[in-house]
C-alpha positions as CSV (number, residue, x, y, z in Angstrom):
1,X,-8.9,0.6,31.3
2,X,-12.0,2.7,30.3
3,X,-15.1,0.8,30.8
4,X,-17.4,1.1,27.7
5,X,-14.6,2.5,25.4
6,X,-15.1,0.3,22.6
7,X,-19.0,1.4,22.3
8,X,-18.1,4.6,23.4
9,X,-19.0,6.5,19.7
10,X,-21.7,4.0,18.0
11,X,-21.6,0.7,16.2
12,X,-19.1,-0.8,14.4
13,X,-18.0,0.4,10.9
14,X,-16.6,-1.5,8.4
15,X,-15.7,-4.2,10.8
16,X,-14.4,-2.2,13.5
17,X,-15.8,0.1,16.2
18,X,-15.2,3.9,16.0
19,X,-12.5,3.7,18.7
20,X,-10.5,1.0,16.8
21,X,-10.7,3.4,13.5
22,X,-10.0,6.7,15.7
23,X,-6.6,4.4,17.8
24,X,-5.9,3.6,14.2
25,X,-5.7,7.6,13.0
26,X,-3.8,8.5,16.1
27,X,-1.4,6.3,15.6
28,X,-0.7,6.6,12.1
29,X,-0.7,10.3,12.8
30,X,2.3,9.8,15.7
31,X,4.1,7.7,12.8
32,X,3.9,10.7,10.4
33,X,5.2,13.3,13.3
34,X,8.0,11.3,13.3
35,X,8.8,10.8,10.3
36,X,8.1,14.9,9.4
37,X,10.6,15.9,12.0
38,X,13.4,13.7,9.9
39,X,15.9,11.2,10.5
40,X,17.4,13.0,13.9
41,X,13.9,12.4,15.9
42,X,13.8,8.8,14.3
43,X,17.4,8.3,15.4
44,X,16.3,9.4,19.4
45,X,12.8,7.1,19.1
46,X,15.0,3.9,18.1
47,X,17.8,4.6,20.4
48,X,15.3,4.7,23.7
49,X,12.8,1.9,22.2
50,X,14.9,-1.0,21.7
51,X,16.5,-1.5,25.1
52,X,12.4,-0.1,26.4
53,X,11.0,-3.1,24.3
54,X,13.7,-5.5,24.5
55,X,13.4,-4.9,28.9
56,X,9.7,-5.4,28.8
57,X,9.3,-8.6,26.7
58,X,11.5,-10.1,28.9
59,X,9.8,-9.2,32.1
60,X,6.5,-10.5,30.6
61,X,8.7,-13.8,29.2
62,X,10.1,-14.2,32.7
63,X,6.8,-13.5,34.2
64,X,4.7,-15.6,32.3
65,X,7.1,-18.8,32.3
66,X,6.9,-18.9,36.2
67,X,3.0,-18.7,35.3
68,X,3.7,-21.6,33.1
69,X,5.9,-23.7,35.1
70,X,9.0,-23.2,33.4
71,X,9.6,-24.4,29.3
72,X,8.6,-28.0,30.6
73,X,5.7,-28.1,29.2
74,X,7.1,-26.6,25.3
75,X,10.0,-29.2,25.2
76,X,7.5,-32.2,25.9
77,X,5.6,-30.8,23.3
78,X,5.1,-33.1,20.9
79,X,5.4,-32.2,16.4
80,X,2.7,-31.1,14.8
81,X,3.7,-33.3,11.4
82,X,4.3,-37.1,11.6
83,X,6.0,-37.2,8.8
84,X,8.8,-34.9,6.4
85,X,6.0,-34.9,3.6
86,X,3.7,-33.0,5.8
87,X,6.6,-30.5,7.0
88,X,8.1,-29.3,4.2
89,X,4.7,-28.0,2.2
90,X,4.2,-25.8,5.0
91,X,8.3,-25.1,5.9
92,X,9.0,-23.6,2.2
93,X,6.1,-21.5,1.7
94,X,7.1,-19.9,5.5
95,X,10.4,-20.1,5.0
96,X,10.0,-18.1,1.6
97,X,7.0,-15.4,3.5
98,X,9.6,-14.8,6.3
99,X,12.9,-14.2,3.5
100,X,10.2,-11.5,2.3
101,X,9.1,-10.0,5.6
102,X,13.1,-9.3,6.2
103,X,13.7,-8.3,2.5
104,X,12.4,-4.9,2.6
105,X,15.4,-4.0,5.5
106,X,18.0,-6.2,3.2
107,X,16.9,-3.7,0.2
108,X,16.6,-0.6,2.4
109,X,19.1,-1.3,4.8
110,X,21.9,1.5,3.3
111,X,19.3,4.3,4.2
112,X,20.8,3.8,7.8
113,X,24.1,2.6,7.5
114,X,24.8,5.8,5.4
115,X,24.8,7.2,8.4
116,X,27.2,4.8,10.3
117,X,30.9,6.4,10.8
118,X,32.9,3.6,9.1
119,X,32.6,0.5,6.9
120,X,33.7,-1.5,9.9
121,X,30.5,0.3,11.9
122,X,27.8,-0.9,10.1
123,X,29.0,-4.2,9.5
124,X,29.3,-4.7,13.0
125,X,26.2,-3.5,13.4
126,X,24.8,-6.3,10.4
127,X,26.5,-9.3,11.4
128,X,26.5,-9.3,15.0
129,X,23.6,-6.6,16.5
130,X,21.2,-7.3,14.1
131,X,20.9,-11.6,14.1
132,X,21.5,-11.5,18.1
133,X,18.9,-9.1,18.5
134,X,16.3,-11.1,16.4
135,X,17.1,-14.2,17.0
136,X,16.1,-13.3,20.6
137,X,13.3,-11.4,20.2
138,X,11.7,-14.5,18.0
139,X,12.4,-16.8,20.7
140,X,10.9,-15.3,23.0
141,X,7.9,-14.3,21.1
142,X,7.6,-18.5,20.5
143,X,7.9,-19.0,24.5
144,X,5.7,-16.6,25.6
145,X,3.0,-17.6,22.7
146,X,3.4,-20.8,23.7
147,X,3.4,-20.2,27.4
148,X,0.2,-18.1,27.2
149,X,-1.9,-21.2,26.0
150,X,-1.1,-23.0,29.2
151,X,-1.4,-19.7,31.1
152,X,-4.9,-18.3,29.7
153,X,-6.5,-22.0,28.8
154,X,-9.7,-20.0,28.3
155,X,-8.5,-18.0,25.6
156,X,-8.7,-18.5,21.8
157,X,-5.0,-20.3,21.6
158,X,-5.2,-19.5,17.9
159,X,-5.1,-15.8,18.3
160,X,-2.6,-15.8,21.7
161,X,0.2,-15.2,18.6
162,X,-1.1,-11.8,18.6
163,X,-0.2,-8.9,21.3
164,X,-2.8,-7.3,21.5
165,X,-4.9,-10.2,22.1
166,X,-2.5,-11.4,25.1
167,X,-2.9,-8.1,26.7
168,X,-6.6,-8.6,26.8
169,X,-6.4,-11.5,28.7
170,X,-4.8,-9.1,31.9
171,X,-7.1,-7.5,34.2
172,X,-5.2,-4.8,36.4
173,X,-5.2,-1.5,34.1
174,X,-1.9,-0.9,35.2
175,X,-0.5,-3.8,33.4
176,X,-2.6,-3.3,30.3
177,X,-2.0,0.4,30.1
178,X,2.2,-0.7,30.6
179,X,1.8,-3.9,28.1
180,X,0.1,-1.7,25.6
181,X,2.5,1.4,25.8
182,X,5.1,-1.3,25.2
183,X,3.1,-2.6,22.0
184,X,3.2,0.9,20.7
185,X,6.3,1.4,20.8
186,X,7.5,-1.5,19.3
187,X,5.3,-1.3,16.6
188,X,5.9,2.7,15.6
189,X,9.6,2.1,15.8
190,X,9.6,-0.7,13.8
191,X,7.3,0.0,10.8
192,X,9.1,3.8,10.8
193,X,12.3,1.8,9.9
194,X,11.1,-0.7,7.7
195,X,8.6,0.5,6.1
196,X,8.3,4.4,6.0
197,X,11.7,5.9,6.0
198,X,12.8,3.8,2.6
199,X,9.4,4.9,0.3
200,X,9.8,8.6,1.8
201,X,13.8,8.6,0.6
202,X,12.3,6.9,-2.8
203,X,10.1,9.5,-3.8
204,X,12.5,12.3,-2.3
205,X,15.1,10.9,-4.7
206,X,12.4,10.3,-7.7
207,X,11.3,13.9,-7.6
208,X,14.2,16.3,-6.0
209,X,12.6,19.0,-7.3
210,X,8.9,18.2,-5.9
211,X,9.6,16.1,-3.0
212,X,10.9,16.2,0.2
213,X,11.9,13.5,2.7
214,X,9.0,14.5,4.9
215,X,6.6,14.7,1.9
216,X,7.9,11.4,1.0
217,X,6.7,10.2,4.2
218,X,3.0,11.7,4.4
219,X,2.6,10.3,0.9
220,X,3.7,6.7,2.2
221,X,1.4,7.4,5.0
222,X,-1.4,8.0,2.5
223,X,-0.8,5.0,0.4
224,X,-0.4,2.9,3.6
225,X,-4.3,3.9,4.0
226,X,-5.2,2.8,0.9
227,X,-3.7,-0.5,1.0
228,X,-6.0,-1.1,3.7
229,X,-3.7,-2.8,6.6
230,X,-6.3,-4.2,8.4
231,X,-7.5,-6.3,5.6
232,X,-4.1,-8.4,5.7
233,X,-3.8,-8.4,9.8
234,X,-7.7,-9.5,9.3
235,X,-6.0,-13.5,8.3
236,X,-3.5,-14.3,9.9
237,X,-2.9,-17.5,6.9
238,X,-3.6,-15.1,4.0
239,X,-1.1,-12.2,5.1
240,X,1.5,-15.1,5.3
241,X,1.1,-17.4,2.3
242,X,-0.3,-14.6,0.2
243,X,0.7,-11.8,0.6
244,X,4.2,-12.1,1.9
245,X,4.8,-14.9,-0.5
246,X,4.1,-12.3,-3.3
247,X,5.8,-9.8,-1.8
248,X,8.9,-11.9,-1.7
249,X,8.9,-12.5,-5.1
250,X,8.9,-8.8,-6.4
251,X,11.8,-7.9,-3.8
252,X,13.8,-11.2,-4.2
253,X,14.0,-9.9,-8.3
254,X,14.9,-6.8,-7.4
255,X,17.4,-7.7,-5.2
256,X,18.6,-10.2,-7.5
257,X,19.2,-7.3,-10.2
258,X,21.6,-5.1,-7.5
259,X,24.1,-7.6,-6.5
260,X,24.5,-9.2,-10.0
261,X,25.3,-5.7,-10.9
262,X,27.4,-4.2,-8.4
263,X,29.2,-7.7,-6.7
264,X,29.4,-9.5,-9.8
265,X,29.7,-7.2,-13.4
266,X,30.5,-3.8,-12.2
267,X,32.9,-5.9,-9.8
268,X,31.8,-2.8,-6.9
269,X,33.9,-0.1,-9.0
270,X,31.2,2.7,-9.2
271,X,31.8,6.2,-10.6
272,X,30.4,7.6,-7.4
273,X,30.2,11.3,-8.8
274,X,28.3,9.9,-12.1
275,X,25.7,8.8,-10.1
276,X,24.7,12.4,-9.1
277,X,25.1,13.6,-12.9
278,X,22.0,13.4,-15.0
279,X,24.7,13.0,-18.1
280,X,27.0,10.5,-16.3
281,X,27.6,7.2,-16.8
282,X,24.3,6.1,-14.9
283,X,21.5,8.4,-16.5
284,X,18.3,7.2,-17.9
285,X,17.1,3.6,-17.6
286,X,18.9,0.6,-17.6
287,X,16.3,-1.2,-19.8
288,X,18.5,-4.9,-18.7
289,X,17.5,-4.2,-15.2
290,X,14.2,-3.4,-16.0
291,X,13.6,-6.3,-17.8
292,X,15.3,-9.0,-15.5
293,X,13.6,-7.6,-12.8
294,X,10.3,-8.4,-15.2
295,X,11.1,-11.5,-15.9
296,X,12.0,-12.2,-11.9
297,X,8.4,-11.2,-11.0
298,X,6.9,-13.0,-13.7
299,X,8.3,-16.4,-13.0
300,X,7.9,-15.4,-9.6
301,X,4.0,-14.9,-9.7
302,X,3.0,-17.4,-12.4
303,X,2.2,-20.0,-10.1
304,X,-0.6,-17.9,-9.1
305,X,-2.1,-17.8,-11.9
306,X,-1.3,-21.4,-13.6
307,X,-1.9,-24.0,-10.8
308,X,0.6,-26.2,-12.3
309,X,3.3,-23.7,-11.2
310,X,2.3,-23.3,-8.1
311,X,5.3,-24.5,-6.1
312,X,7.2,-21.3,-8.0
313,X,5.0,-19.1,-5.9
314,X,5.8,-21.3,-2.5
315,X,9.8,-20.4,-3.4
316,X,8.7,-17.1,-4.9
317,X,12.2,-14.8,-3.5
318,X,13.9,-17.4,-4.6
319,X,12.7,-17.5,-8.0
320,X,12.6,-14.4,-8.4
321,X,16.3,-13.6,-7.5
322,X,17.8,-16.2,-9.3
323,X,15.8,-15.0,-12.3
324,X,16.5,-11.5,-12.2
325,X,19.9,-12.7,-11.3
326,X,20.9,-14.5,-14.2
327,X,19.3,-12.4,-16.9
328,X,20.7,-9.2,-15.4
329,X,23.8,-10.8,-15.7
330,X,23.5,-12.0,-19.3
331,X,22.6,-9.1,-20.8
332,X,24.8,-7.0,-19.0
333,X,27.2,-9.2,-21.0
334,X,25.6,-9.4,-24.2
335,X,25.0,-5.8,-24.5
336,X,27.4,-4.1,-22.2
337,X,26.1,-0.2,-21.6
338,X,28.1,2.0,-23.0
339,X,30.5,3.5,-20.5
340,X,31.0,7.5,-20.3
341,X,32.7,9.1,-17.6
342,X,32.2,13.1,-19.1
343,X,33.9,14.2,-15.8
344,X,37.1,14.0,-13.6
345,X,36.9,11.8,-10.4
């Protein structure tokens, strides 16, 4: 759109030109506006992006298929692995990195259906919006990925998975500057939800006293810095097998500890006003949680470090639940907390 923008402030830095680093501030600026304004601007960005996005990727999936000759050329395709040995090394391992990309929404997921009317609401909203909505979007992520290599034979077909990269291969400015908006929006709306709003009510709820929501947010903004983003989005392979795979493991334990505790022991009886009271029922650590969900990770991660259990890591959530699952359970059993209720329902 802007001929000469990338060279526009000097030389690259770091790997990246100065108007990669200063698109990069900008946006994780507009992520922190939103996020500082609370839960009611959030609620107005989703509302308005979803149907925006969902609209547009099917334009460009409709668009580019007619490019492509229809899905012809996809279903005569032929596999990529001759045989089930060569498929199933690679399915797991994705398989397990995709359980993990999805298991910070499955952990986090109550920060929005708090807000749903009725139990009937959100559940709706779980089992039927939620699948449909993915289930298409994937699809036609896969379509238009693999309709792009036949469209843009020129282009690098390994890096066609990427947005951004498909934009490039446009010409009018008026399609870029449309595709790209598009891009933006997607992306702020969906890393708000999944991965700023739960960190911001964590430390909110960690330190009442100290932190607010919106703190909670510019802090996750800060540590999202840190962890360097770009690194992982740098390999493609690494962010997948690595360090989804990992990531799987510590939220698959986790989430192994909650629903052996509430579905299965506490049978979902809760003191609910116990869990506001610092001298209720709930206060202070739960040292069998803590140390299931330990003993999760660990099995979960030793394969990275011991070769020889190495296909732990490639089923890493699943370790890791069933782990933290199990012991939870047990010593819930074994030593049962003691159960004090200093105040009337």
């Amino acid at each position: 759109i802007i001929p000469g923008w990338n060279e526009a402030f000097g030389a690259a830095i770091g790997g990246h030109t100065p108007t990669e680093w200063l698109s990069f501030m900008i946006f994780w600026a507009m992520n922190i506006f939103i996020i500082y304004r609370g839960m009611d601007l959030l609620r107005k960005v989703e509302n308005w992006a979803a149907p925006f996005v969902l609209l547009m990727t099917a334009i460009l999936l409709v668009w580019i298929l007619y490019q492509a000759g229809g899905v012809g050329f996809l279903l005569n395709e032929p596999g990529k692995f001759q045989t089930f040995g060569e498929f199933w090394p690679i399915f797991i391992p994705s398989l397990t990195a995709m359980i993990g990309f999805w298991a910070t929404l499955s952990l986090n997921m109550p920060d929005f259906t708090r807000f749903g009317k009725s139990q009937r609401e959100q559940v709706i909203g779980q089992t039927v919006a939620l699948p449909t909505t993915m289930v298409v979007f994937a699809a036609m992520g896969v379509l238009i990925t693999s309709a792009a290599v036949i469209v843009f034979p020129n282009a690098n077909a390994a890096e066609l998975w990427d947005p951004v990269k498909l934009v490039g291969q446009f010409s009018q400015p008026l399609v870029v500057a449309v595709s790209m908006f598009t891009i933006v929006v997607a992306t702020l709306s969906v890393n708000i939800a999944a991965n700023v709003v739960s960190p911001a009510n964590d430390f909110a709820n960690a330190f009442p006293k100290l932190i607010s929501f919106s703190t909670g947010g510019l802090i996750t903004g800060i540590i999202g810095i840190l962890m360097q983003p770009w690194r992982l989005l740098a390999d493609p392979s690494g962010y997948i097998f690595s360090w989804l795979l990992g990531y799987s493991g510590g939220l698959g334990s986790i989430a192994g500890v909650l629903i052996a505790d509430y579905w299965i022991f506490r049978k979902k009886d809760l003191n609910l006003g116990d869990l506001y009271r610092t001298s209720g029922s709930y206060s202070g650590w739960n040292w069998r949680a803590v140390l299931a969900t330990f003993l999760g990770c660990f099995f979960a991660w030793i394969g990275l470090i011991i070769p020889v259990f190495r296909p732990l890591y490639d089923y890493a959530w699943f370790v890791g639940f069933g782990v933290s699952f199990f012991v939870h359970l047990a010593l819930m059993h074994a030593f049962p907390p003691v159960r004090v209720h200093l105040h009337p329902q």
